[in-house]
N, C-alpha and C positions, 0 to 999 in steps of 0.2 A: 460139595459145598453149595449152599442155595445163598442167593442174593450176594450182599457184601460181606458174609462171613467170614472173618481171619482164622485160620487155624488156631486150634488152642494150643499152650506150650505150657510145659511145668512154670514153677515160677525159678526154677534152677537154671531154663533154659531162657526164659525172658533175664534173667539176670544178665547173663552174657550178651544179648542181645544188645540190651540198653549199653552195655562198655563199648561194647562195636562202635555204638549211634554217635556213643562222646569220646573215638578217637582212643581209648585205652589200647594200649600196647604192654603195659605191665602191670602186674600184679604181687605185691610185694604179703605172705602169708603164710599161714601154717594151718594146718588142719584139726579139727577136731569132730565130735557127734553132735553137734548144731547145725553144723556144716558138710554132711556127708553128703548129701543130695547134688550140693553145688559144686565138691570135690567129682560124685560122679561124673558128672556132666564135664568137667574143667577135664579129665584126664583123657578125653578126646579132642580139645581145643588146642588148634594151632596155631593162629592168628593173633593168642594171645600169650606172652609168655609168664610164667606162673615161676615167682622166684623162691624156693622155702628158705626162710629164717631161719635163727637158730635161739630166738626170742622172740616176742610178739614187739615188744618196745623197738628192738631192731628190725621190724620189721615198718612200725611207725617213723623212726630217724631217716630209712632208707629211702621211704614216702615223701620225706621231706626235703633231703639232697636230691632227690628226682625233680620235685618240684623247684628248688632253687634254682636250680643248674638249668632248666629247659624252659621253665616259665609255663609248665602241663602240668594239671594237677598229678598229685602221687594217689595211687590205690591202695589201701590194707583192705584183706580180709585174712578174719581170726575166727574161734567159734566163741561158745556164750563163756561165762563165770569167771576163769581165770584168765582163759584167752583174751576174753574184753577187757579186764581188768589191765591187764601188762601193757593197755597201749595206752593209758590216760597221762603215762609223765610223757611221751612222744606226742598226744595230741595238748597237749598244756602247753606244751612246746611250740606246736605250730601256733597254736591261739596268740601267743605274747609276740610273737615275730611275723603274727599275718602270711603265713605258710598254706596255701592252699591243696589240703589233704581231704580225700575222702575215705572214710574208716567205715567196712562193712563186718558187721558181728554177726553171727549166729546169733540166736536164742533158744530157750524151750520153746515146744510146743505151745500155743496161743492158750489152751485147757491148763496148762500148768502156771501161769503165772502168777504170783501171788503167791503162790503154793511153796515158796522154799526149793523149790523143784534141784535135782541133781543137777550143778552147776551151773543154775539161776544166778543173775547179776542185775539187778536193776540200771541197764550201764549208762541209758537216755538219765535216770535221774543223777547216775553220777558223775556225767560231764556236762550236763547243762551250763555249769557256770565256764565251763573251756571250749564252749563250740558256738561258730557264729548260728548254728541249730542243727536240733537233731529228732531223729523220725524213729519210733517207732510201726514198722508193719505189721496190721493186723489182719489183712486181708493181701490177697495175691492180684485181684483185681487194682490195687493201689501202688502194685513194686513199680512197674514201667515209671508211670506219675513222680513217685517220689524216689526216683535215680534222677530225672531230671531235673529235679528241684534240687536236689543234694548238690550235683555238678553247679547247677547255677548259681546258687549260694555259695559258694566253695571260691569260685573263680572273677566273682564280680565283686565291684565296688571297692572298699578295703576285703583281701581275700582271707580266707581260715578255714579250720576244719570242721568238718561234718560229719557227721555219726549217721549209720541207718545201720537201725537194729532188726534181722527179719529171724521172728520164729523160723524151727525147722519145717514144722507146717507147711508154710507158707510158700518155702523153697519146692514142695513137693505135690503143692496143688495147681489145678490149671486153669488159667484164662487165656484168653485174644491177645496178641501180644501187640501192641499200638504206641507209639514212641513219638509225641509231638516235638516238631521242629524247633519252635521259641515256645518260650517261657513267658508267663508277664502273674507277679505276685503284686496282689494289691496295696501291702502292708510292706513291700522291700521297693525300693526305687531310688538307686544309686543316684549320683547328681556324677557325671563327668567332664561335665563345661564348666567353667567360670563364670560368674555375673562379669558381662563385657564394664559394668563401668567400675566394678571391682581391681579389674585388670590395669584400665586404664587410670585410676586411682593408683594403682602399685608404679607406675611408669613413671608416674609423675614424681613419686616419693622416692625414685632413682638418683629422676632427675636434678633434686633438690637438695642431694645428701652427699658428705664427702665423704663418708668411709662406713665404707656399707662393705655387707659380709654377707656371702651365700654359706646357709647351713642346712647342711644335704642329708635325707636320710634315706632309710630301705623305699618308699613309695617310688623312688626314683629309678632306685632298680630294679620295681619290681612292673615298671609302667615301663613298656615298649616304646623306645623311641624319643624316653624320656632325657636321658644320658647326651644325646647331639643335640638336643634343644639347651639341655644346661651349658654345653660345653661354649653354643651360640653366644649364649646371654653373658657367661663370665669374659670368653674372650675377648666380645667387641668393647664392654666397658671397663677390662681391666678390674675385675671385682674377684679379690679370692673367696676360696671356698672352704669348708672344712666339711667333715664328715662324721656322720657317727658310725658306729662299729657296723651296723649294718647297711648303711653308707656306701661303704670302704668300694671302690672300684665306679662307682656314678659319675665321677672324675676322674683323670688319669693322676694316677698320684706320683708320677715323676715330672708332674708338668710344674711350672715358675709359680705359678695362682694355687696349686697345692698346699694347705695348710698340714695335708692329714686329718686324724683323728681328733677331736675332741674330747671333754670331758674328764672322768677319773684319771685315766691314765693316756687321756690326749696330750697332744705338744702344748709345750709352755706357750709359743707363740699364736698357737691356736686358741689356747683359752684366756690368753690375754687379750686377742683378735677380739674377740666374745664380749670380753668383760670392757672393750672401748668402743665400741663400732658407735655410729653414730643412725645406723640401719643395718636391721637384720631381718634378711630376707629365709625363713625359714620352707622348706618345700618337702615334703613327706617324709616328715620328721614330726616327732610327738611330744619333744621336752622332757622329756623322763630324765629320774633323780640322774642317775648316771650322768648325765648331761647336763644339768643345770647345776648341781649342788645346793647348797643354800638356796632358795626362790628367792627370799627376798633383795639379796644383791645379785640377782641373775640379769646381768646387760641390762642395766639400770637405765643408762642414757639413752637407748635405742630404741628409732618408732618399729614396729614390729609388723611383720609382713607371715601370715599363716596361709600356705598353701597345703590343703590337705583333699582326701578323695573323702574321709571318714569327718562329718559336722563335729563327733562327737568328742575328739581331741581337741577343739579349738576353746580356749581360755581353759582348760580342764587342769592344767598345771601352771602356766604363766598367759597372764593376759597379753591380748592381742591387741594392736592398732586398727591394724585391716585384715581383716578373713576374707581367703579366697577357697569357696567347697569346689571339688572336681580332681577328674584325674592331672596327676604332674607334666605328664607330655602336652596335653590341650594345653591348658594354661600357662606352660611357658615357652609354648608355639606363638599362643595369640601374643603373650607379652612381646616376645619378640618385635612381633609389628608393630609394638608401638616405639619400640625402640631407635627413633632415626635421628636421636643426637649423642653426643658424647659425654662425658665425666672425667674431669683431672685425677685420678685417684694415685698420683705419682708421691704426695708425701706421706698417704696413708700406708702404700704400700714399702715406704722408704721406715718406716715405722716400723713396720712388721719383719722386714731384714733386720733392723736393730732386734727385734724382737730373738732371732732365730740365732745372731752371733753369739747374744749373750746366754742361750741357754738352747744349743743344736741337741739333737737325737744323737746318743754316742752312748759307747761302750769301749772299757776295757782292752787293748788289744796290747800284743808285743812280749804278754807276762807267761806264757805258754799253756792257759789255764782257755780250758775248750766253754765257751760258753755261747746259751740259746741264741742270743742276737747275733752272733756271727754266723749260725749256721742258717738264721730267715738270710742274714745280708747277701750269703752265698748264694742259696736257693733262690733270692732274688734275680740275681745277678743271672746265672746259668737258666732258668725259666724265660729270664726277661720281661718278668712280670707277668704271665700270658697263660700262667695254669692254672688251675682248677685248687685252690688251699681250702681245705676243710679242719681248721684248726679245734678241738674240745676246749675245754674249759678251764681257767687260771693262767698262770704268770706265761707260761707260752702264747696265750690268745692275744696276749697284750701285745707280745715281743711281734709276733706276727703283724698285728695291727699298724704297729709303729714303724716296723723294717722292712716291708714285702712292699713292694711300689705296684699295686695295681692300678693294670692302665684299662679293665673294662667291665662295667656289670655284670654280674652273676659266675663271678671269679672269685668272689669272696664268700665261702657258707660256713656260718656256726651258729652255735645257738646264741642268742641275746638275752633278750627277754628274763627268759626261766632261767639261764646259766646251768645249762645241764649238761654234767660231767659224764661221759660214756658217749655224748653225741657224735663225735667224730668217725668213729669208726665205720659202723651201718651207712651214717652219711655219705660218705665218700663212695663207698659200694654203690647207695640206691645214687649220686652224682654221676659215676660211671657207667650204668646203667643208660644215662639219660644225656651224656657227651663223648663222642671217638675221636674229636680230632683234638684234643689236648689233653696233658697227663693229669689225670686226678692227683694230688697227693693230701695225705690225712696227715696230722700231727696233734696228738696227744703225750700228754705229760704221764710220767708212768703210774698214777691212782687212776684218770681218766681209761686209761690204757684199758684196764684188766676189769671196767665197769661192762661193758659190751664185748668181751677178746672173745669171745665166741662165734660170734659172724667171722671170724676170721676164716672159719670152716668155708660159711656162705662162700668168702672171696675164694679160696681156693677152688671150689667144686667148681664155682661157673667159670673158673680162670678170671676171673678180676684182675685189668693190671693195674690196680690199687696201689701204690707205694704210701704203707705205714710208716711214719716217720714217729718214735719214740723217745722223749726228751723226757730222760732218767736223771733226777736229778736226789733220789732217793726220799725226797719230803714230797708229802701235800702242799706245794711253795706257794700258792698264793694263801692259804691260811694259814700257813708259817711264816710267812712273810706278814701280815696283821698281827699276828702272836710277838714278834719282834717289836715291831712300832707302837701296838697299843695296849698289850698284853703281858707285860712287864717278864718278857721271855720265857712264860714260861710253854715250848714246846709239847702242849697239850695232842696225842694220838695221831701228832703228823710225821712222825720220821717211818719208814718203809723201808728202811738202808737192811735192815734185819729180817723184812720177812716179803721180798719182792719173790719172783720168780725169776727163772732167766728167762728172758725172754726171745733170746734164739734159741735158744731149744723147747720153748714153747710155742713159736710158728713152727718151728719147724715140724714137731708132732702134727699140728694140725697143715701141713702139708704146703706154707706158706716158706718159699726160698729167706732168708736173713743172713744180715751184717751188721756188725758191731762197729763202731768208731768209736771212742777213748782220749782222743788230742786233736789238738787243730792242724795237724799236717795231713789226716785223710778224709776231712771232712768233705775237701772236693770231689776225691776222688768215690767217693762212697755213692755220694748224690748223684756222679756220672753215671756210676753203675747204675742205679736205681731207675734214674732215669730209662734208658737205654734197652729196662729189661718189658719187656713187654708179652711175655711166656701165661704170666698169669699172677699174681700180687706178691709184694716183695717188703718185707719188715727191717728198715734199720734205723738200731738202736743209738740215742748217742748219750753217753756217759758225761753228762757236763756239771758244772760244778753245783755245789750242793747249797749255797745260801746265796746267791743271785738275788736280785731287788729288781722290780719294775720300777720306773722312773720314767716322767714326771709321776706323782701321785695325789690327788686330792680325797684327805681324808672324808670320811660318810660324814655330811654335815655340815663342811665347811663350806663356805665361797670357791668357785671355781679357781679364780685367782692364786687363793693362798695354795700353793702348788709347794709339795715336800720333794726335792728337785736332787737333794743327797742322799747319804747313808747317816742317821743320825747319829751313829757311834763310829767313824771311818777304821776305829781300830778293830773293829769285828768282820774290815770287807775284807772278802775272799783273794 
C-alpha cells in the first residue's frame, strides 16, 4: 500500500464492516440471489448472529420486538422482488409506532433496472410513504456513507424505519472501506431541548390549575430516562396520569396516580379524567382518533400542554395551548426545576375515586366460565407485573391493556398504530433475542395466532424460551364483537370454532413443548409451568369463553365520554 491507501473490500464485506461500527449484534433474515454475495460473506461471521425466518414479514416484527425491548435498532435483511416485498406490512408497522428498524434488501443488478428484471421490486418507491427515508445504492463507493445515514435516521429524533436497497452489483464490487464517526445531514436536524421559556410557561400553567392530567404516550418510553423524570413530576404534585396503549408501562400502573389506559377501550375514569381536566399536560403522545374520539368535544375546558420530540404532530389533530418541540426526558428534567411549589389536587383527585367506584375494571368471576381477563389478572399477578407481554391484536390486546399492572417501560410491545394481526408471535422472538433476564411471554388470540405460526419453527430451532400464550376463543372477537354492537349480528366470516387447527399438536409438529387449559382451576397452574420452563419455547392454549366483550368502549366517532360500559342485550352474556 502507498501513501494513505485503505484496502479495498467488496461491498459484501464493507457491509458488515459498517454493522460492526453501529453496534449490530443481530440480524433477523432470509436469503435469496440478490443477496448471495452478502450470504457468502455472512457464513464466516461470528460476531454477528444471523437469525433465519420463516417469512420475511417475520423477520420485520422480530426487528421490531428487538428494538422495543432494548431501545437498538433491529436489522432485516431479505433479497429483491418478493423478499422486499413481505416486509412492507412489518415496516408500515414500525412507521405508525416510530419503531426504529433498519431494512436491508437485495436488488437486481444496477443494468437491469427498469428492465422488469427476474424478481425486480421497485421497493424505494414502494415504501416511500412508510419510511422516515430510504436509499437506493447505486454505486459501492456510496454503501459505507449510506449505512450510516440509514442508522442515524432510523434512531434519532422521532425514530422509524429505513430501507436501503443495494443492487447485487454492488455487494460484489470493491471500494476503500471508510466509516465516519458522526453524521450531520443538512436538511434533518432533530430539536432535543425545549425552548427554556416554553418550559417555564408549562410551570406556571401547573401552577395556576386545579386539576390537570398527565397524558403519557410511546415518546416516553421510547426516550431513556424519560419514565423517572415523569414519575418525578406526578409524584411531587400529586397529578395523575393516563396512558395510551403504547404508553402502557411509562408509569407504574399499580401505582394510586395510575389512571391506566385511555381512550376506546380505556378506563371509564380515565376518559372521564380527560374529558374534565382543567389542564392537560400531554408528553409523547400524538392525539390519534383512538384517543380522542370525536375532536370536537375532545377535553374541551383544558389549556393544553404538547410536549413532543416530532414539530410535526403539534396542532395536527387537536390544537394546542403551548408546544413544547424536544426529547421527553430533557424537558421534563428541565420542568422539574422549575417545579419548587406545590398544588392542592386532593378534590380532583377525590373526583376521580368517585370516578373508579362507580365504574372499576371488572369482570365475571365465581360462574365457572374461564375467561381472558382472569388469566391477564393471573399472569399479572404471578409475573408481578415485570415481564416482557407482547400482546397481537383485538379483544385480548385490550384485556391486556386494561388487567396487566405494568410497572416499567419497554414491558409493553405491540402493534398500535397499523393494528397488525400476526405481530406477536416474531415479536416476542426478535424481544427475546434482545432481553435474558425476564420472561418474554406472547399472547395471541387464535386468528392472530396462525397469521405468523411459522416462526414457531424460528423459536424452536434457536431454543427460544418464548412462552406462546393462545386465547382461543373460536371468533375473530374483536370483529365479532362490532358485528354484535353495530352490525345488527349478523356474524359475517368470524367464527373459526369449525375450521381452527389444534393447536398442541401443531407446536408440537413444529418442535414447540404445549399445554391446554379449558377452566379456571388450571389456569394457575399452567402459567407456573410455562413460566418455569426455560428449555426452549412453550405454547399454551386457553379455551375461554366464546362471546366475551371488552368493556369500557367508545364507539368510532363518538365523544370519549359517551363510554358503552355494558352488554347491550345482558340476555345474550355468556
Amino acid at each position: 500500500m502507498k501513501g494513505n491507501k485503505k484496502p479495498k473490500l467488496k461491498g459484501a464485506q464493507i457491509f458488515f464492516e459498517a454493522l460492526r461500527k453501529e453496534g449490530v449484534k443481530h440480524i433477523f433474515g432470509y436469503p435469496g440471489g440478490a443477496t448471495l454475495y452478502i450470504y457468502e460473506h455472512l457464513y464466516d461471521i461470528e460476531d454477528i448472529q444471523h437469525i433465519l425466518v420463516r417469512h420475511e414479514q417475520g423477520a420485520t416484527h422480530m426487528a421490531e420486538g428487538y428494538a422495543k425491548a432494548s431501545g437498538k435498532p433491529g436489522v432485516v435483511l431479505v433479497t429483491s422482488g418478493p423478499g422486499a416485498t413481505n416486509t412492507v406490512t412489518g415496516i408500515a408497522d414500525a412507521y405508525m409506532d416510530s419503531v426504529p428498524i433498519v431494512v436491508f434488501t437485495g436488488q437486481v443488478p444496477t443494468s437491469l433496472i427498469g428492465n422488469d428484471a427476474f424478481q425486480e421490486a421497485d421497493i424505494c418507491g414502494i415504501t416511500r410513504p412508510i419510511t422516515k427515508h430510504n436509499f437506493l445504492v447505486k454505486d459501492v463507493e456510496e454503501l459505507a456513507l449510506t449505512i450510516k445515514k440509514a442508522f442515524y435516521i432510523a434512531t434519532t429524533g422521532k425514530p422509524g424505519p429505513v430501507v436501503v436497497d443495494i443492487p447485487k452489483n454492488v455487494s460484489n464490487s470493491y471500494a476503500e472501506f471508510e466509516y465516519p464517526e458522526t453524521i450531520e445531514l443538512k436538511t434533518y436536524k432533530p430539536v432535543y431541548h425545549g425552548h427554556p421559556n416554553q418550559i417555564k410557561k408549562a410551570a406556571e400553567a401547573i401552577k395556576n390549575h386545579k386539576k390537570p392530567l398527565l397524558y403519557v404516550g410511546g415518546g416516553v418510553v421510547m426516550s431513556e430516562g424519560a419514565s423517572e423524570q415523569l414519575f418525578k413530576l406526578a409524584t411531587k404534585l400529586n397529578i395523575p396520569v393516563t396512558m395510551t396503549l403504547q404508553g402502557l408501562g411509562a408509569f407504574p400502573g399499580d401505582h394510586e396516580l395510575s389512571l391506566g389506559m385511555l381512550g376506546m377501550h380505556g378506563t371509564y375514569y380515565a376518559n372521564k379524567a380527560i374529558t374534565d381536566c382543567d389542564l392537560l399536560i400531554a408528553v409523547g403522545a400524538r392525539f390519534d382518533d383512538r384517543v380522542t374520539g370525536k375532536l370536537d368535544t375532545f377535553s374541551r375546558h383544558s389549556y393544553k400542554i404538547h410536549i413532543d420530540i416530532d414539530p410535526s404532530t403539534i396542532d395536527k389533530n387537536v390544537k394546542v395551548n403551548l408546544p413544547i418541540v424536544g426529547d421527553s426526558k430533557n424537558i421534563l428534567e428541565e420542568l422539574n426545576k422549575y417545579i419548587d411549589f406545590t398544588i392542592d389536587t386532593s378534590e380532583w383527585l377525590k373526583q376521580i375515586d368517585e370516578w373508579k367506584k362507580e365504574c372499576p375494571l371488572a369482570y365475571t368471576k365465581g360462574d365457572g366460565k374461564l375467561r381472558t381477563e382472569y388469566v391477564i389478572d393471573v399472569l399479572s399477578n404471578l409475573t408481578k407485573g415485570e415481564a416482557i407481554i407482547v400482546p397481537d391484536v383485538g379483544q385480548h390486546q385490550m384485556w391486556v391493556a386494561q388487567f396487566y399492572k405494568f410497572k416499567y417501560p419497554r414491558t409493553f410491545i405491540t402493534s398500535g398504530g397499523l393494528g397488525t394481526m400476526g405481530f406477536s408471535v416474531p415479536a416476542a422472538i426478535g424481544a427475546a433475542f434482545a432481553v435474558k433476564d425476564k420472561p418474554v411471554i406472547s399472547i395471541s388470540g387464535d386468528g392472530g395466532f396462525q397469521m405468523n405460526i411459522q416462526e414457531l419453527i424460528t423459536a424452536a430451532y434457536y431454543k427460544i424460551p418464548v412462552k406462546f400464550f393462545i386465547i382461543n376463543n373460536g371468533y375473530l372477537g374483536m370483529v365479532r364483537q362490532w358485528q354484535e354492537l353495530f352490525h345488527s349480528e349478523k356474524y359475517s366470516f368470524t367464527n373459526l370454532q369449525t375450521i381452527n387447527p389444534d393447536f398442541v399438536k401443531v407446536s408440537e409438529a413444529m418442535g414447540v413443548k404445549a399445554l391446554r387449559c379449558d377452566n379456571v382451576d388450571c389456569v394457575e397452574d399452567v402459567i407456573k409451568q410455562a413460566l418455569e420452563y426455560n428449555e426452549g419455547p412453550i405454547t399454551v392454549e386457553f379455551r375461554v369463553v366464546k362471546e366475551d366483550m371488552v368493556y369500557p368502549m367508545v364507539p368510532a366517532g363518538a365523544s370519549v365520554s359517551d363510554m358503552i360500559v355494558k352488554r347491550l342485550n345482558p340476555e345474550r352474556m355468556v
